[in-house]
C-alpha positions as semicolon CSV with decimal commas, in nm:
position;residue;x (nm);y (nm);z (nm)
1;X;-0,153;-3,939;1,926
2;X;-0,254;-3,606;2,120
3;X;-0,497;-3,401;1,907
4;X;-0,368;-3,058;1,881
5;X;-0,571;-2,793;1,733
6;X;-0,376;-2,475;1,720
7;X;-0,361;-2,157;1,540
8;X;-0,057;-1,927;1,344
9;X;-0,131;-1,545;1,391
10;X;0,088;-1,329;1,264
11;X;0,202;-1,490;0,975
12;X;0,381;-1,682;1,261
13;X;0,278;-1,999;1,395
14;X;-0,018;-2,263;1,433
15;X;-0,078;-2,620;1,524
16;X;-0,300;-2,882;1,356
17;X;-0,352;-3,230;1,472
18;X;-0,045;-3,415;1,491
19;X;0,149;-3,170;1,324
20;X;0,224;-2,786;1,413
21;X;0,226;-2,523;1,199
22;X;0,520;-2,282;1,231
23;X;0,441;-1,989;0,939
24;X;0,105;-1,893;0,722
25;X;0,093;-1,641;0,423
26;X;-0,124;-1,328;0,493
27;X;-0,319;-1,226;0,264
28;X;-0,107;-1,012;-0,060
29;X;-0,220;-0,642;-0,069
30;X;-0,263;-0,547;-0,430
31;X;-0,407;-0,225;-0,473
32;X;-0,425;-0,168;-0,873
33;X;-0,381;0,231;-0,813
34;X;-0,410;0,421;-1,140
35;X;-0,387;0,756;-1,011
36;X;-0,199;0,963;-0,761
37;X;-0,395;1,011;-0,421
38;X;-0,571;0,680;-0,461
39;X;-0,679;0,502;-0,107
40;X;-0,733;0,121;-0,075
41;X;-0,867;0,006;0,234
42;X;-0,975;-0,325;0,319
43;X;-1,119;-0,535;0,600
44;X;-1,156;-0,954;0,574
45;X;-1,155;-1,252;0,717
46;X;-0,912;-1,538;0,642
47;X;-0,897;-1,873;0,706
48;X;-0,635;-2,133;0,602
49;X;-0,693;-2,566;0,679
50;X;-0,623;-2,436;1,051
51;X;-0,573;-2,067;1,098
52;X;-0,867;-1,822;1,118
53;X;-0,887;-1,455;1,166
54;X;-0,894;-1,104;1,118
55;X;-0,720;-0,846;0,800
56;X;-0,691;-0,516;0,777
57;X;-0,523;-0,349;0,446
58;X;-0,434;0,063;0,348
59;X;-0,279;0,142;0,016
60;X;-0,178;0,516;-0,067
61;X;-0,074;0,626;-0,431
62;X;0,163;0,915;-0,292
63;X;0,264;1,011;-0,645
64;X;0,192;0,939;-1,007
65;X;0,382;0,629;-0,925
66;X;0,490;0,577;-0,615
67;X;0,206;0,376;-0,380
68;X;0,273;0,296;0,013
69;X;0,118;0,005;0,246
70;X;0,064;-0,132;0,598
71;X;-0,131;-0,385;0,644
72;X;-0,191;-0,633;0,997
73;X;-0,354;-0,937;1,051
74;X;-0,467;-1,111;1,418
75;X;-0,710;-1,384;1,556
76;X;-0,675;-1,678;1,765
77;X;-0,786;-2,022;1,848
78;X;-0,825;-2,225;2,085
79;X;-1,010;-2,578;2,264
80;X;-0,963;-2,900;2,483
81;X;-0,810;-3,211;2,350
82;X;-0,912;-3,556;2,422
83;X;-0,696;-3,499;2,777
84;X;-0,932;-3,168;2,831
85;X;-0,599;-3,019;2,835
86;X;-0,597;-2,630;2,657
87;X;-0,447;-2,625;2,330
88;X;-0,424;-2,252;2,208
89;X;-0,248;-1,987;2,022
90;X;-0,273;-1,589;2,037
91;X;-0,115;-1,302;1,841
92;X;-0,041;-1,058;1,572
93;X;0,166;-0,927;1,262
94;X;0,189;-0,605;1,085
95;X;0,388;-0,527;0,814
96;X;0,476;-0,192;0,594
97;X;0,597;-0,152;0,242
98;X;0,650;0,100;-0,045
99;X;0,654;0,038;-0,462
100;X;0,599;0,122;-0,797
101;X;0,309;0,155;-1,015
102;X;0,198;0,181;-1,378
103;X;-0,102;0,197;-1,536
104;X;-0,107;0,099;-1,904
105;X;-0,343;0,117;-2,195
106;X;-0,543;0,379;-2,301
107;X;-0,821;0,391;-2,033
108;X;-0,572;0,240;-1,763
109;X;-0,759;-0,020;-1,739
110;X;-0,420;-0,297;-1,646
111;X;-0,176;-0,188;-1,408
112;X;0,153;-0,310;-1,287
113;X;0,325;-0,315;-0,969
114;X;0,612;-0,455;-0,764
115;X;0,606;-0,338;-0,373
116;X;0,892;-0,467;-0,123
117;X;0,823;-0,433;0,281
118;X;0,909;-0,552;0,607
119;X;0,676;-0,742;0,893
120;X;0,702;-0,827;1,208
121;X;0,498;-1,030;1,511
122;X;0,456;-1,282;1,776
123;X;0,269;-1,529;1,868
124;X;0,217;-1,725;2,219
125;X;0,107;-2,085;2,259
126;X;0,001;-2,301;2,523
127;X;0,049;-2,688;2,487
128;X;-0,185;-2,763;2,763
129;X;0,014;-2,944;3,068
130;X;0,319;-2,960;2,846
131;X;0,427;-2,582;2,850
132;X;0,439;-2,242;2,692
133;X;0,623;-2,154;2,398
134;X;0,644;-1,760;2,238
135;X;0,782;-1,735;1,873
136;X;0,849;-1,411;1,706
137;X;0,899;-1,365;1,269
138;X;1,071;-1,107;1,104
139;X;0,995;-1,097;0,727
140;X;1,068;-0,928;0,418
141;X;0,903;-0,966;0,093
142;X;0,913;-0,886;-0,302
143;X;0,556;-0,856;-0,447
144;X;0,507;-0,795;-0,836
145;X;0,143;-0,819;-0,941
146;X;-0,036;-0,732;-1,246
147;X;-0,430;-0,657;-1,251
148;X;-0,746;-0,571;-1,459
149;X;-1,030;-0,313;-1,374
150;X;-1,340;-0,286;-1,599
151;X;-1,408;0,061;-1,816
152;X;-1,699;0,117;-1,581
153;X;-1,463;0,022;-1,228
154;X;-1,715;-0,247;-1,095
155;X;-1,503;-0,565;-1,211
156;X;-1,150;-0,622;-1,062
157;X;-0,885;-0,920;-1,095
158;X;-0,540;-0,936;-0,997
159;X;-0,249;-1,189;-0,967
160;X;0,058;-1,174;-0,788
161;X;0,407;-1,341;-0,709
162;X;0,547;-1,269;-0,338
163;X;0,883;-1,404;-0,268
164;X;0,936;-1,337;0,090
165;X;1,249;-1,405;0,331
166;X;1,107;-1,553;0,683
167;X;1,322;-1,552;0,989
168;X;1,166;-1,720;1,295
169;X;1,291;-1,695;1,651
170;X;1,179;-1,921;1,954
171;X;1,171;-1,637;2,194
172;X;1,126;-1,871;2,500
173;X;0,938;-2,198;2,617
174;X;0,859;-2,346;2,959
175;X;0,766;-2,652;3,053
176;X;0,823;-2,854;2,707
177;X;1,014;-3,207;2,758
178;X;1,183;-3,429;2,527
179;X;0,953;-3,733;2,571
180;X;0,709;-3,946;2,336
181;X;0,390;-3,781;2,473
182;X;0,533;-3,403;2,384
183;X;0,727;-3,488;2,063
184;X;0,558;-3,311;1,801
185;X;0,621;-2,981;2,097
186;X;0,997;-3,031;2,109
187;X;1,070;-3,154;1,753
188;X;0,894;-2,871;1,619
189;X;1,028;-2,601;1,785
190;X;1,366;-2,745;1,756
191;X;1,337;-2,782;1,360
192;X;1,263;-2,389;1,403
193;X;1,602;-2,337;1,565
194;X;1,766;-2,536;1,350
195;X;1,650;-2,420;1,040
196;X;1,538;-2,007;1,162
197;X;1,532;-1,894;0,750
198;X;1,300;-1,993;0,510
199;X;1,274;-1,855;0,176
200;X;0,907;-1,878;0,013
201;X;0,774;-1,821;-0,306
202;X;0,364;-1,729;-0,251
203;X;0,091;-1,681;-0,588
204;X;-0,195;-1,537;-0,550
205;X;-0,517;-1,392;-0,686
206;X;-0,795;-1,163;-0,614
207;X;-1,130;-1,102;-0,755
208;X;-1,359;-0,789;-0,601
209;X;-1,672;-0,643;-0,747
210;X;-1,946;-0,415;-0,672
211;X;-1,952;-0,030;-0,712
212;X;-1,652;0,185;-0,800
213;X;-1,630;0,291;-0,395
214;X;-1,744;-0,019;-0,217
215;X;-1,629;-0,351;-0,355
216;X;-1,683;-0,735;-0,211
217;X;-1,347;-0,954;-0,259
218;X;-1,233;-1,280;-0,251
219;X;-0,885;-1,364;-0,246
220;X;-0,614;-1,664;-0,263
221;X;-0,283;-1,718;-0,160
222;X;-0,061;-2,051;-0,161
223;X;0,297;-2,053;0,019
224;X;0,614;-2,291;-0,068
225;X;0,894;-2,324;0,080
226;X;1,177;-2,336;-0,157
227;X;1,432;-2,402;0,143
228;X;1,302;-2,610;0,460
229;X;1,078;-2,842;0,294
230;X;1,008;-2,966;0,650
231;X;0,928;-2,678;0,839
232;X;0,542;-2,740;0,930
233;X;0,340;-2,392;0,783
234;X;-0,021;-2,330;0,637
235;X;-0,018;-2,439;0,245
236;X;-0,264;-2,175;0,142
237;X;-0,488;-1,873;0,289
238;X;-0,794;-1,795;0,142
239;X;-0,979;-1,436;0,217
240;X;-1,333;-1,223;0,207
241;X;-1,417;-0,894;0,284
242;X;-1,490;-0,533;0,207
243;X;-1,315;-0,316;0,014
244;X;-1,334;0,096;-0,022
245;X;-1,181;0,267;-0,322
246;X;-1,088;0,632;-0,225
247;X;-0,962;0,953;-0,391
248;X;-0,828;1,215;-0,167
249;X;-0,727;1,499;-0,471
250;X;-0,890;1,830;-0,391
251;X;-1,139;1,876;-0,702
């Protein structure tokens, strides 16, 4: 069969070989604010088993419990098969959302939150001398998380639960026939018309440490499908980057 090596941006779509992968987590923004006027903001790179690319993450504690956040992710891939035909896929996503915090303990040192938001992209693939395709996501999402920071803030670990709501649209495709050598093309773009809504559950963790200001992270997400079993997606996302810790109160 046709190797196909393609990439979901966005949270939207990528290919693999044989197979084509229609939606992939991005990574969960957990910011662990304790105080009004906290700033998050983040910069990594994330890779699932096919998609690789770019993140970029704000958090803003606009009130002793009230925190906001936009956060985008974007990359690309592409190459030649074995028919030195171009398999590739280009994009973005960028979503917003708004929550609740508390701090708790003493020293603050676990916090709670729950956020809820709303993303959006697209993402445009070539199949090489089979067609184009475009696909565009709308997506909400849920996110309660609970984390730890240590006494002296140079030790961080959170979990979270996302439950998000995906809707995916085949905005248009050219070129793409019904035959044995474009299968994998037509049957999954048509499983994404036939089944648009998919309702995920998506666990995660993140650890970060380094200085109070400037922290090094890795983070973890995996991503099931409680509803379209069969919709081809990325299982997991894994993440690594940079992290500032900000407070903008005037002293």
């Amino acid at each position: 069969m046709k190797k196909i090596h393609y990439i979901l941006i966005a949270s939207i779509i990528s290919f693999s070989s044989c197979a084509h992968y229609y939606y992939v987590p991005n990574t969960p923004n957990i910011p662990q604010f304790k105080e009004k006027n906290d700033m998050r903001i983040s910069a990594a790179y994330s890779a699932g088993e096919i998609f690789e690319g770019a993140e970029i993450q704000f958090a803003y504690a606009v009130s002793p419990h009230i925190g906001i956040m936009a956060n985008g992710l974007f990359g690309g891939n592409s190459e030649e098969d074995v028919y030195n035909d171009r398999q590739s896929g280009k994009g973005s996503y960028g979503e917003v959302g708004a929550g609740y915090y508390l701090p708790f303990t003493p020293k603050k040192l676990f916090q709670f939150e729950a956020y809820g938001g709303v993303g959006t992209g697209v993402s445009n693939h070539e199949y090489g001398n089979f067609g184009t395709s475009s696909v565009g996501a709308t997506k909400f999402f849920i996110q309660p998380s609970i984390g730890y920071s240590s006494k002296k803030g140079r030790f961080e670990f959170a979990i979270g639960s996302r439950f998000t709501h995906i809707n995916l649209n085949v905005k248009s495709q050219s070129g793409i026939q019904h035959d044995e050598n474009v299968l994998d093309y037509s049957s999954g773009l048509q499983y994404v018309q036939d089944h648009p809504n998919s309702w995920l559950w998506e666990p995660s963790f993140r650890v970060s440490v380094g200085s109070k200001q400037v922290k090094f992270f890795f983070s973890y997400a995996q991503s099931f499908n409680l509803t379209n079993s069969q919709l081809a997606q990325e299982l997991s996302i894994a993440s690594m980057g940079i992290r500032l810790t900000l407070n903008t109160r005037k002293e």
